[in-house]
TORLUMLO-268806 format. One line per field, with one value per residue: x negated, z negated, y of N, C-alpha, C, O in turn. Coordinates in Angstrom, 2 decimals, m for minus. Each point is the difference from the previous one (the first is absolute). Layout:
REM residues N
n_u: X  ... $
n_w: Z  ... $
n_v: Y  ... $
ca_u: X  ... $
ca_w: Z  ... $
ca_v: Y  ... $
c_u: X  ... $
c_w: Z  ... $
c_v: Y  ... $
o_u: X  ... $
o_w: Z  ... $
o_v: Y  ... $
//
This chain:
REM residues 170
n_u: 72.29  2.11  m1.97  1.44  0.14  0.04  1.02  0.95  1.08  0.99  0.22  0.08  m1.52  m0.43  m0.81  m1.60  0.23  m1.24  m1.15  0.31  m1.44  1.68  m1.95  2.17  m2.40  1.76  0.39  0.38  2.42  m0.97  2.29  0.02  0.12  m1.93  1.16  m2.01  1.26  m0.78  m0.09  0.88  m1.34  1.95  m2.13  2.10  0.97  m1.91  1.57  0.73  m2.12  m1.44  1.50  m0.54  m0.24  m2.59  0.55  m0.85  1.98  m1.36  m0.20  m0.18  m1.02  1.54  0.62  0.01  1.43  2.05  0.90  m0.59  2.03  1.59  0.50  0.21  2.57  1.09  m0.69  1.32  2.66  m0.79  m0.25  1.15  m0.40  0.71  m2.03  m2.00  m0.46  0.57  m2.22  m0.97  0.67  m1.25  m1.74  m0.72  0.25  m1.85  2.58  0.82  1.94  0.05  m0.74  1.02  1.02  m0.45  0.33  2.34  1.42  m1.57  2.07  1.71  m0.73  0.92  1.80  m0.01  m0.03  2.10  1.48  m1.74  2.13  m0.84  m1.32  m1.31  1.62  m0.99  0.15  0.24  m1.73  m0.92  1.61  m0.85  m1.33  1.69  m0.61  m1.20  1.42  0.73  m1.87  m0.96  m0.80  m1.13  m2.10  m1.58  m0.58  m1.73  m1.30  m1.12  0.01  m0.05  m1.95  m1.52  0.46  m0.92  m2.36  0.34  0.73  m0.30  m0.58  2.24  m0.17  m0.13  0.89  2.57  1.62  0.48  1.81  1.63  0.71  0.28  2.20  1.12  m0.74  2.62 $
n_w: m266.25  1.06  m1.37  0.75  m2.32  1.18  m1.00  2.02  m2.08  1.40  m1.70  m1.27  m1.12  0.68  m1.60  m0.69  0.74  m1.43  1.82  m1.64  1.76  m1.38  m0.69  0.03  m0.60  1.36  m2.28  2.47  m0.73  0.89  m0.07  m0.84  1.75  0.55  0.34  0.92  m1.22  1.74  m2.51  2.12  m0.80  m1.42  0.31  m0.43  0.93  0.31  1.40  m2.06  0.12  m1.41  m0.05  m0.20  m1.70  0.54  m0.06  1.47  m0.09  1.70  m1.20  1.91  m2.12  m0.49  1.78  m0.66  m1.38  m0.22  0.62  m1.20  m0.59  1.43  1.43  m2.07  m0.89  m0.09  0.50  m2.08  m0.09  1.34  m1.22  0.75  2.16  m1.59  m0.24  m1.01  m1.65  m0.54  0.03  m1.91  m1.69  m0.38  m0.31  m2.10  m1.02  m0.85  m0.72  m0.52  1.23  2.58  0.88  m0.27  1.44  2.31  m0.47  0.49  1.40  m2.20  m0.23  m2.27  m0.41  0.55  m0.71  m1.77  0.83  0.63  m1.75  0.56  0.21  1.83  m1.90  1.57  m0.43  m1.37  m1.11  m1.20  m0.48  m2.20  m1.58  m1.62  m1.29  m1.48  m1.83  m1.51  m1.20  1.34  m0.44  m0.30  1.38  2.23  m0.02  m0.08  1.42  1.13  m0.45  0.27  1.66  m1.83  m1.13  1.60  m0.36  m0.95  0.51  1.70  m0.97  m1.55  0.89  0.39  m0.78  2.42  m1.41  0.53  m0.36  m2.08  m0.29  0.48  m2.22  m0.59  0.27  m1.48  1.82  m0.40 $
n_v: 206.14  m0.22  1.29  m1.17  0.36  1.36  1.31  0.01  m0.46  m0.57  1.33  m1.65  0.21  m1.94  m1.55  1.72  m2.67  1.37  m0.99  m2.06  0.85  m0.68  m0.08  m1.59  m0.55  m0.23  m0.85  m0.71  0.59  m1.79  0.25  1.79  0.01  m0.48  2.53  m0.68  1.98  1.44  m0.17  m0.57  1.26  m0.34  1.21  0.03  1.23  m0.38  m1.87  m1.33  1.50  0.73  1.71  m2.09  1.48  0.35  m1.62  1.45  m0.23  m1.43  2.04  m1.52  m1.53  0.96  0.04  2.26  0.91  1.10  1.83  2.56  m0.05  0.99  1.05  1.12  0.71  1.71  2.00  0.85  0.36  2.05  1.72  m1.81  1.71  1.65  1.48  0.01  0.33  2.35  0.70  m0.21  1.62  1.44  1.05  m0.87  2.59  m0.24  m0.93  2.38  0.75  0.64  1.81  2.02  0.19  1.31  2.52  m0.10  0.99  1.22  0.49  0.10  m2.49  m1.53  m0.06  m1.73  m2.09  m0.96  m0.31  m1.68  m1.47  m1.45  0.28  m0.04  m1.35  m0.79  m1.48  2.05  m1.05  m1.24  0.18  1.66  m1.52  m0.60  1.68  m1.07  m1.09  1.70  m0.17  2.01  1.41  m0.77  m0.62  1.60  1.37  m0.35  1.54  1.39  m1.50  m1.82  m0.47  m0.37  m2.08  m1.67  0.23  m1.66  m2.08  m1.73  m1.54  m1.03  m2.12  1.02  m1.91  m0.50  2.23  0.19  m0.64  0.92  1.29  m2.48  m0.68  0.81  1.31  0.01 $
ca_u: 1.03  m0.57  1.07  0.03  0.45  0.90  1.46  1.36  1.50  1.17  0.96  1.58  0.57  m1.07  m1.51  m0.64  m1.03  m1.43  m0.37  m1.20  m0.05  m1.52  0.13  m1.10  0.33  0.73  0.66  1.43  m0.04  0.96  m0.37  m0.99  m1.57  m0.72  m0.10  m0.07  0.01  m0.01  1.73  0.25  1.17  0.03  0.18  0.39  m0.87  0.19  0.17  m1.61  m0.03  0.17  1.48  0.56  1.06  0.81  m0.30  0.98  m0.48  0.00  1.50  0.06  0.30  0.25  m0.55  m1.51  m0.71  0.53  m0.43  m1.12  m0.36  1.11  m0.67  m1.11  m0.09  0.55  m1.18  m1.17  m0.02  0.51  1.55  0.19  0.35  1.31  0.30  m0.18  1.23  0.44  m0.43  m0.04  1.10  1.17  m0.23  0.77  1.08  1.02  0.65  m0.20  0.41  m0.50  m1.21  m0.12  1.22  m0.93  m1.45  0.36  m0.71  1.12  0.00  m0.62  m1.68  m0.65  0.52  m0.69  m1.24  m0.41  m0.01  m0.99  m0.11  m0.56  m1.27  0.48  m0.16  m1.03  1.07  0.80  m1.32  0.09  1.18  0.63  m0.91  0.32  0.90  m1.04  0.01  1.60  0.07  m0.06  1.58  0.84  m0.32  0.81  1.47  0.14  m0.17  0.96  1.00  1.04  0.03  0.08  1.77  0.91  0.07  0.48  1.35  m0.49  m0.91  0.70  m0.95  0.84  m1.32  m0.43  m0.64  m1.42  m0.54  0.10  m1.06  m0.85  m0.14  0.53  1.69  m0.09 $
ca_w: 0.48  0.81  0.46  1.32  0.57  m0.55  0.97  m0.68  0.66  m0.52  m0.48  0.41  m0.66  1.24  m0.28  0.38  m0.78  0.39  m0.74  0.84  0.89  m0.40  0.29  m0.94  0.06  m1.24  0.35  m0.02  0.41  1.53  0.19  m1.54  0.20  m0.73  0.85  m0.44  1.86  m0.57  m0.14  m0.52  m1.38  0.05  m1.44  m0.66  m0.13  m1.46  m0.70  m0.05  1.76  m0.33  m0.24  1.26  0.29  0.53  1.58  0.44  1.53  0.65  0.87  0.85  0.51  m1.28  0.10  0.67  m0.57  0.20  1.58  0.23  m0.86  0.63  1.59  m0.26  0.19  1.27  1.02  m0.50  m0.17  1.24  m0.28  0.96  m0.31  0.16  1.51  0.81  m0.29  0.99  1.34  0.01  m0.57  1.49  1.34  0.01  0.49  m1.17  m0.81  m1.30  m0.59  0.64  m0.03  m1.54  m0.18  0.64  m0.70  m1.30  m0.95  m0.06  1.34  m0.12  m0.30  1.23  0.40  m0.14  0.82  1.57  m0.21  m0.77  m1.33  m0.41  0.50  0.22  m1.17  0.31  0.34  1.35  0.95  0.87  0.29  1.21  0.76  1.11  1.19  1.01  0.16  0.15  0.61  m1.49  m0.44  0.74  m0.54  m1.95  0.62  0.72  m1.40  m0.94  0.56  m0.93  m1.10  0.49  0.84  m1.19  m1.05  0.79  0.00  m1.22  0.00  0.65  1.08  0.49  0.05  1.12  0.40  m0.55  0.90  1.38  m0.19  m0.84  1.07  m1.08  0.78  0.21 $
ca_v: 0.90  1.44  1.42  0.12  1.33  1.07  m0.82  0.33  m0.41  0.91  m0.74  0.30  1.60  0.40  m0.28  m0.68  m0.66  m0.46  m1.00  m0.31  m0.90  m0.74  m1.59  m0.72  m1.04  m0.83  m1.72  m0.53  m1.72  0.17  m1.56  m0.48  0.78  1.39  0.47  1.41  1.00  1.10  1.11  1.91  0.97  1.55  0.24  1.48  1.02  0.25  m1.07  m0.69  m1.45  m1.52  m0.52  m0.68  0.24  1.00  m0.68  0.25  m0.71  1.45  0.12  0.11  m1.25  m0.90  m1.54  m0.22  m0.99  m1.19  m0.10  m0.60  m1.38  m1.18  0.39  m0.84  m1.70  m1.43  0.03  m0.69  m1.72  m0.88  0.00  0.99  1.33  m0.05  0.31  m1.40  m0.37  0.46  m0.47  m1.77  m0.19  0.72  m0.98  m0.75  m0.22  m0.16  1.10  m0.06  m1.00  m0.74  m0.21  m0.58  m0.98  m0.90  0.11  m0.36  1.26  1.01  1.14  0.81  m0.01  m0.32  1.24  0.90  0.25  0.67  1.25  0.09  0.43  m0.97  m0.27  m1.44  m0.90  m0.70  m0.78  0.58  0.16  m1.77  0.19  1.31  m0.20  m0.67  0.80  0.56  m1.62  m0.67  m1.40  m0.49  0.45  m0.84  m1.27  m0.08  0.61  m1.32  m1.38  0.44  0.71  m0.32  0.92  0.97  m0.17  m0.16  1.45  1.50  0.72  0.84  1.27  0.88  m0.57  m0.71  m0.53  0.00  0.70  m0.45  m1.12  0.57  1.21  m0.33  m0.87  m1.39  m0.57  m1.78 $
c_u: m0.65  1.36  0.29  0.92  1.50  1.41  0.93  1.06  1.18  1.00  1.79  0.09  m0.58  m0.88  m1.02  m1.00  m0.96  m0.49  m1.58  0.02  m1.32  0.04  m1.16  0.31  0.43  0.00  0.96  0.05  1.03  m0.09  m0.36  m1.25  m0.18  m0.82  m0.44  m0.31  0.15  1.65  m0.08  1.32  m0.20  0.61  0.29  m1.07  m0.74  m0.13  m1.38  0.19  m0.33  0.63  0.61  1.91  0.74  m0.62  1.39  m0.02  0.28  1.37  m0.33  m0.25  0.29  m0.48  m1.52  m1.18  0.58  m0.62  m1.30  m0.57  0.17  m1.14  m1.90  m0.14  0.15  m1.10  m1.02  m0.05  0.91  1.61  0.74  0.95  1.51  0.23  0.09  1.08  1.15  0.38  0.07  1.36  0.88  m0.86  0.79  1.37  1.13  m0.27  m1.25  0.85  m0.46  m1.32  0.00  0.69  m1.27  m1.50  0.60  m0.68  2.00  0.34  m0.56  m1.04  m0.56  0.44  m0.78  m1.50  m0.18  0.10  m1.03  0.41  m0.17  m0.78  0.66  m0.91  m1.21  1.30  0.66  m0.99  0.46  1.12  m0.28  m0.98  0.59  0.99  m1.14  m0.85  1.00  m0.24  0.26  1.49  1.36  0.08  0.80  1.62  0.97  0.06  1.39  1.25  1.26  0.10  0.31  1.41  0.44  m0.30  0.12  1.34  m0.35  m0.83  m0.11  m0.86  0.45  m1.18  m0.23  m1.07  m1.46  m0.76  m0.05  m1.45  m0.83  m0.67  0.19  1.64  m0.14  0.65 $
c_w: 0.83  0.80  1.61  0.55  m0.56  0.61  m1.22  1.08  m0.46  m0.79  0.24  m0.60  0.98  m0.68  0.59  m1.20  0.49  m0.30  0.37  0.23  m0.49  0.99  m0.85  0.21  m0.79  0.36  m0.68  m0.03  0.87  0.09  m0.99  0.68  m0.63  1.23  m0.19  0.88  m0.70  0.93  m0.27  m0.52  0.53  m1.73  m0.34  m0.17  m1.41  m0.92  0.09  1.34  m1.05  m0.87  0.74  m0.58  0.41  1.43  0.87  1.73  0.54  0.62  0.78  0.80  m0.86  0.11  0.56  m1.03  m0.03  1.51  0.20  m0.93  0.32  0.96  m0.59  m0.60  1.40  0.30  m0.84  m0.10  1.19  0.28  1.12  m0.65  0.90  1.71  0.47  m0.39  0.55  1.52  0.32  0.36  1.53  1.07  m0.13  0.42  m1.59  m0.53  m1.58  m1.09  0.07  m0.92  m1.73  0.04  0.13  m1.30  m1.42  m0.76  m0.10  1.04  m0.53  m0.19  1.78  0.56  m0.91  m0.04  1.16  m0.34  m0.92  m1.71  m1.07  0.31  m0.03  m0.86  0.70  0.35  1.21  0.61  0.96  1.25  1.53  1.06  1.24  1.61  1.16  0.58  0.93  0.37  m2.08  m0.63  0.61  m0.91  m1.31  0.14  0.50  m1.30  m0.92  0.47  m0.09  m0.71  0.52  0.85  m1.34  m0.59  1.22  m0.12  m1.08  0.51  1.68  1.55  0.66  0.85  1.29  0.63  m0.47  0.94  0.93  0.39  m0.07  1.63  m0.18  0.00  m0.19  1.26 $
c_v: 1.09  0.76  m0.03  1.29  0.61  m0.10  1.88  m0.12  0.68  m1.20  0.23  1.31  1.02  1.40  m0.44  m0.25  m0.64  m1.20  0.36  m1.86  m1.20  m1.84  m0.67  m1.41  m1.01  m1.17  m0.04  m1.70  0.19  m1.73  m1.03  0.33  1.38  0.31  1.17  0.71  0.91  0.76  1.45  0.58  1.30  0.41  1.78  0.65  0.44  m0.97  m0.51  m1.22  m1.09  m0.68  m0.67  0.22  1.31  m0.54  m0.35  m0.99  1.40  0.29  0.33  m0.86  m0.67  m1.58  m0.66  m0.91  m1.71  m0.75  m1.09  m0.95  m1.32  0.22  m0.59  m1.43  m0.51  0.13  m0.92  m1.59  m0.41  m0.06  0.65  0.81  m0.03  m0.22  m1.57  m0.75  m0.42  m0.17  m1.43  m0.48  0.32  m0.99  m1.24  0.11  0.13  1.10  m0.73  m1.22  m1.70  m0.63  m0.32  m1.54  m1.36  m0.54  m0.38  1.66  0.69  0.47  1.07  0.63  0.17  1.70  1.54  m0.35  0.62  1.56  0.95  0.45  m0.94  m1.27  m2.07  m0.71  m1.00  m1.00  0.56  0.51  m1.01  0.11  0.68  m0.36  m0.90  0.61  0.27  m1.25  m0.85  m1.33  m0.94  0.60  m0.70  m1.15  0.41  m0.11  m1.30  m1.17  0.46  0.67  m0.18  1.03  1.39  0.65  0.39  1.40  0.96  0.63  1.46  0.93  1.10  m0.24  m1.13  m0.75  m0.34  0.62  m0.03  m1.53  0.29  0.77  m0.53  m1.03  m1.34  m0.45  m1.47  0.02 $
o_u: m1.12  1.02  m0.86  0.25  0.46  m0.02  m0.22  m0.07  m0.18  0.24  0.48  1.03  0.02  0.06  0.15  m0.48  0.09  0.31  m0.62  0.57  m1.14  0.98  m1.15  1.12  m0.64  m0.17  0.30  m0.89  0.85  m1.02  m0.12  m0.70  0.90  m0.82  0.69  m0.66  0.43  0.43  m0.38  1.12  m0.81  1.01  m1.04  m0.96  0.87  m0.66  m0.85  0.79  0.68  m0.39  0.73  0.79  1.18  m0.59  0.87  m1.09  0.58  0.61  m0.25  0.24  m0.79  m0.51  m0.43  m0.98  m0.69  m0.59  m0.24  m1.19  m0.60  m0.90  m0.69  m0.93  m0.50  m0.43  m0.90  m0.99  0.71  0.62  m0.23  0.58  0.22  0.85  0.92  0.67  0.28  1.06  0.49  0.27  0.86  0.62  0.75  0.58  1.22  m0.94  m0.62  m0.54  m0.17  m0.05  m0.46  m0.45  m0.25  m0.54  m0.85  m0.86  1.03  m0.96  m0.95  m0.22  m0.72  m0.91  m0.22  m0.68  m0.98  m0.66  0.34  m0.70  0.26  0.28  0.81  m1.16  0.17  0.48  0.17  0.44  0.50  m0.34  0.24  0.15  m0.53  0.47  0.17  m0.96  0.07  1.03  0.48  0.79  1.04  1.14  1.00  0.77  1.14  0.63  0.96  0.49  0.73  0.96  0.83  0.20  0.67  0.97  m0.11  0.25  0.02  0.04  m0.93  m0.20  0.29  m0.76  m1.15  m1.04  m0.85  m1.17  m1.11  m0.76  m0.93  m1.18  m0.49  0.77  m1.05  0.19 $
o_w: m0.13  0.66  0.35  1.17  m0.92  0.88  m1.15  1.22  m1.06  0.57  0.70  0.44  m0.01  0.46  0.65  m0.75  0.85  m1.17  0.68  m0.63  0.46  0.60  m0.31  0.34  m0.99  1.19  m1.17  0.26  m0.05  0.06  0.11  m0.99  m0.48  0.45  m0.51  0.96  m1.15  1.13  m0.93  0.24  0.72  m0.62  0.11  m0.60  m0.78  m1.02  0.84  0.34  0.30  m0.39  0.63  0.66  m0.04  0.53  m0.38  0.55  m0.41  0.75  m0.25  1.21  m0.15  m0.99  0.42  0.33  0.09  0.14  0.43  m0.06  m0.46  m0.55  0.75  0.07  0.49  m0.08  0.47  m0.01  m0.04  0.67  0.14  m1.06  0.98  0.64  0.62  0.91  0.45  0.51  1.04  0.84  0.58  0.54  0.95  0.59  0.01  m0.01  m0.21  m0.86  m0.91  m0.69  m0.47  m0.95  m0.79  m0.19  m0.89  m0.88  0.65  0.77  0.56  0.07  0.20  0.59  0.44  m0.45  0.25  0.68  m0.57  m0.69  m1.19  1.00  m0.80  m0.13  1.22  0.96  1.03  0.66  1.13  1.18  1.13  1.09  1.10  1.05  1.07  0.77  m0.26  0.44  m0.34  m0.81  m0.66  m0.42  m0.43  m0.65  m0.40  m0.14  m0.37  m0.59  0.73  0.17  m0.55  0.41  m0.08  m0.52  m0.24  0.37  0.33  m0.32  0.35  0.85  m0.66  0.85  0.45  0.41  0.88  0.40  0.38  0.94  0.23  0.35  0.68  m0.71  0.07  0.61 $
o_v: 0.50  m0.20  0.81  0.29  m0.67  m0.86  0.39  0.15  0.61  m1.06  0.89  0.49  1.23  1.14  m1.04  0.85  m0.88  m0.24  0.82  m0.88  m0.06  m0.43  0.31  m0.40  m0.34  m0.27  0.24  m0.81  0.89  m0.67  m1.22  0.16  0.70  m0.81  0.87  m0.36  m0.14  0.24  0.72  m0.45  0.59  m0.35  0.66  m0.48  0.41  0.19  0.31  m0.87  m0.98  m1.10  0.77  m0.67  0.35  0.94  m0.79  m0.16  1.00  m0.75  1.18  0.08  m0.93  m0.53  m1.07  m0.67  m1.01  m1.07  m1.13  m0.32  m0.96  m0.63  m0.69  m0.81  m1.02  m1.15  m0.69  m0.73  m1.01  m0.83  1.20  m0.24  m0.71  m0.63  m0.53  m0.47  m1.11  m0.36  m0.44  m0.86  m0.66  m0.91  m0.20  m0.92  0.15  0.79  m1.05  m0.70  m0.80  m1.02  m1.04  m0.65  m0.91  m1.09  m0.12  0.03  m0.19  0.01  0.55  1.21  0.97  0.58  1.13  0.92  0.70  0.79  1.04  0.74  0.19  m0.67  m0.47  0.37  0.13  0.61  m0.65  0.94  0.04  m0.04  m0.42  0.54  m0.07  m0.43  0.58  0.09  m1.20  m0.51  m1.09  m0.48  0.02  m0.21  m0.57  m0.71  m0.23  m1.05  m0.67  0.97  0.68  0.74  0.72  1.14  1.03  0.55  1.20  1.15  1.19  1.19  0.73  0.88  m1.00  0.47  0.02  m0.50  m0.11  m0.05  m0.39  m0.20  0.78  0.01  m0.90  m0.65  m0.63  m1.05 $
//
């Protein structure tokens, strides 16, 4: 553990409370892996720093350890990052619905990856890798493009248009 410094903030009674500013390194499981990175807290003034329940996320970034936990797996086992994602995702041309419908993923899972509030499943790795693949993404699409007529009504996706987007007009 180490002291990295001192912080006060004003609370809703508009008080001001002092922390102090420690970081230490922990393992986490992320994935079923065990990851270890050093997390910073902010701990009361006064309170014991090695009590991990008076450990506080920092209010002023509250997600910085989460952040940077998601940001050293992906870097560590190759995982792309929301941005790329994303990006893959729009050069092609497709909506979010689209694109879950195409990769067989949740909308709501695929939606909250691009929104970094969740880390993609070694399965939805495989998956998201093909947005950055389109000659492998035409072919799956193309193979399976019965199935894919049949779950676009449900899932608010007008497949034409997806074939069209894709270059897979008959």
């Amino acid at each position: 553990m180490k002291i990295i410094g001192h912080t006060t903030t004003t609370d809703i009674m508009n008080n001001d409370v002092a922390y102090t500013i420690i970081e230490l390194t922990e393992t986490d499981i992320i994935g079923g892996d065990p990851l270890e990175n050093t997390h910073r807290y902010w701990v009361p003034a006064g309170a014991d720093i090695y009590d991990s329940a008076n450990y506080l996320e920092p209010l002023d970034e509250i997600n910085i350890n989460f952040d940077a936990d998601y940001h050293l797996y992906r870097q560590k086992f190759g995982f792309l990052y929301p941005a790329e994602i994303t990006a893959a995702r729009e050069k092609l041309g497709l909506t979010l619905p689209e694109t879950a419908l195409v990769l067989d993923l949740p909308l709501k899972i695929l939606t909250r990856i691009e929104q970094r509030l969740q880390l993609q499943s070694y399965t939805q790795e495989i998956a998201l890798r093909l947005l950055s693949q389109p000659t492998s993404l035409r072919t799956l699409v193309q193979q399976h493009r019965d199935l894919i007529v049949a779950r676009a009504e449900a899932n608010q996706v007008d497949s034409a248009a997806l074939f069209t987007k894709l270059d897979l007009t008959e």
